[in-house]
N, C-alpha and C positions, 0 to 999 in steps of 0.2 A: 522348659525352663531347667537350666542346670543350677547346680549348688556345687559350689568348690569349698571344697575341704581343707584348702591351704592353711598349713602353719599348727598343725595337729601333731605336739609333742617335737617339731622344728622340723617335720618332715612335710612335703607337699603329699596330700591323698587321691586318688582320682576323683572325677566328680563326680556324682551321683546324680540319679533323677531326685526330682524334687519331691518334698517328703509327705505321703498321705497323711489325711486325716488325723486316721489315728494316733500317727507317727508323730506330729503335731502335739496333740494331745498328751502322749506321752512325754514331749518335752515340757512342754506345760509345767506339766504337776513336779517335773523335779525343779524345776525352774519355781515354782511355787512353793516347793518345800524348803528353799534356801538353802540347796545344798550346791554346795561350794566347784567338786572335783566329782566328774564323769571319766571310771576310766574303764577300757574294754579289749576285747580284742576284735579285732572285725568280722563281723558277717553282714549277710547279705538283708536278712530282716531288721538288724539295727542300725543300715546305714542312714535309713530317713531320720530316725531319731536323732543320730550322731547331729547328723545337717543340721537338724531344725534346732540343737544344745547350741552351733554354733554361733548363733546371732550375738550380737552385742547385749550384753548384760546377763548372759549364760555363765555356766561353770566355767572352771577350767576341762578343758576334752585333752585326754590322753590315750595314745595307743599304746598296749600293751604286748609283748608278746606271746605271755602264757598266764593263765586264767589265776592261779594261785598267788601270782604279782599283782593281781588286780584286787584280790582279796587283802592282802598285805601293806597296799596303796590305799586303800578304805581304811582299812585297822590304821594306819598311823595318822589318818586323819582327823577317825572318831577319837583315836587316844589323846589329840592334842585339843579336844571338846567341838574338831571343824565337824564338817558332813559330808558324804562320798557316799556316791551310787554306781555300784560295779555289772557291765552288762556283757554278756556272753553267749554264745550259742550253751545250750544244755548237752553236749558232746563234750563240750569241755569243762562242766561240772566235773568230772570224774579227778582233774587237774587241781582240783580249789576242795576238795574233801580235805586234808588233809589241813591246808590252813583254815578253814571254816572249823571245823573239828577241836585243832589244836590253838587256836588263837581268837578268832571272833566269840566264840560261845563260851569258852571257860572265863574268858576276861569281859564278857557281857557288851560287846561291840558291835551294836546295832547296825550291821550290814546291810542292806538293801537291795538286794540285784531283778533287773530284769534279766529272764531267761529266754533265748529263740530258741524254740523246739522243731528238733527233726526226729524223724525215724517214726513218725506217726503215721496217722492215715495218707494215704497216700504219697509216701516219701517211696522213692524209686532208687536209692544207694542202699544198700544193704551194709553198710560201714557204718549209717548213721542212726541204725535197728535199735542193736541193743543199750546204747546210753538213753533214746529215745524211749524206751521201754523202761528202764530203769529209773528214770529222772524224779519221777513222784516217789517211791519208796528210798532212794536216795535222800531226796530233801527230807523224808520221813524218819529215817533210822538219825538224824543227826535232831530230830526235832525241830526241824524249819519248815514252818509253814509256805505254803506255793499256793498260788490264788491264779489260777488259768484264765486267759482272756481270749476269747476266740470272735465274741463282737467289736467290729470299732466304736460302736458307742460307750463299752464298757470299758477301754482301756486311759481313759484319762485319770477315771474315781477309781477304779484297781488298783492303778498306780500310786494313788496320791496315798489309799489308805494304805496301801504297802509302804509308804516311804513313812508314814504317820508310826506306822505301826513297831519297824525298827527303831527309826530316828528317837522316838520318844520311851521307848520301852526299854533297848537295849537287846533286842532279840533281833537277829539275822529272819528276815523273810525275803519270798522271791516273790514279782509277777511272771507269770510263764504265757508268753505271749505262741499261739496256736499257729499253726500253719495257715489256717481258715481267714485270717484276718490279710492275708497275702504280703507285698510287699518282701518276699523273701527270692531264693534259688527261682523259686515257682513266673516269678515273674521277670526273668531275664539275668 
């Protein structure tokens, strides 16, 4: 079963396999959180999610090009009292420090991002090592808590408490979803 991606930001996206479990799941809960605008850049572990936002009665889904615009697209959402959940591979955390840093945390804008992590166990590019390694003391040094999901039974209520946790508090948190849970490079 395919899922087409058509009409994502007015561009057509290839179409994706159809989105696991987990992947599911994870829409769910934003979808349950009532948040409004999903935007991201693309990868390979978040396309089921992407898929499964896109049903009728989902956010809006926007493709971004670079990760710091995805954070800046959240920030003028939460600043107008909406809700935005920004998701990215954690390679390109390193892109979004800067606005998370200077604008979501000083002005108390509850960000939410899911993170796809590479450069862990078993990642085979060496490009994608050290953000991989870095990702948890990164989110650390800015004071963002990351709550890692490596079962798919965990990542529905990870998710949901992460979005709970920003949306209502004003604190930028990340789910960091594992390589383990697959659905990433790993599987085609």
């Amino acid at each position: 079963m395919e899922t087409s991606l058509e009409g994502d930001a007015g561009r057509g996206t290839p179409s994706a396999p159809a989105p696991l479990g987990w992947q599911r799941s994870v829409a769910e809960a934003i979808r349950d959180a009532s948040v409004e605008a999903a935007v991201y850049v693309p990868d390979a572990r978040l396309r089921g999610i992407i898929a499964a936002l896109t049903c009728e009665g989902g956010p809006i889904v926007r493709t971004l090009t670079r990760e710091e615009e995805c954070v800046a697209y959240a920030a003028g959402y939460a600043s107008a009292g909406g809700r935005a959940v920004v998701l990215m591979q954690c390679s390109g955390l390193g892109n979004a420090l800067n606005a998370l840093g200077s604008l979501a945390l000083p002005y108390g804008l509850g960000i939410p991002m899911v993170l796809s992590m590479r450069g862990t166990l078993g990642e085979a590019n060496p490009c994608q090592v050290p953000m991989g390694r870095a990702t948890p003391a990164l989110l650390a040094a800015l004071g963002i808590q990351g709550f890692p999901v490596s079962s798919p039974r965990e990542a529905g209520s990870t998710t949901s408490g992460v979005l709970t946790l920003a949306l209502e508090t004003g604190t930028p948190a990340a789910v960091i979803l594992e390589p383990a849970l697959g659905g990433g490079r790993e599987a085609g």
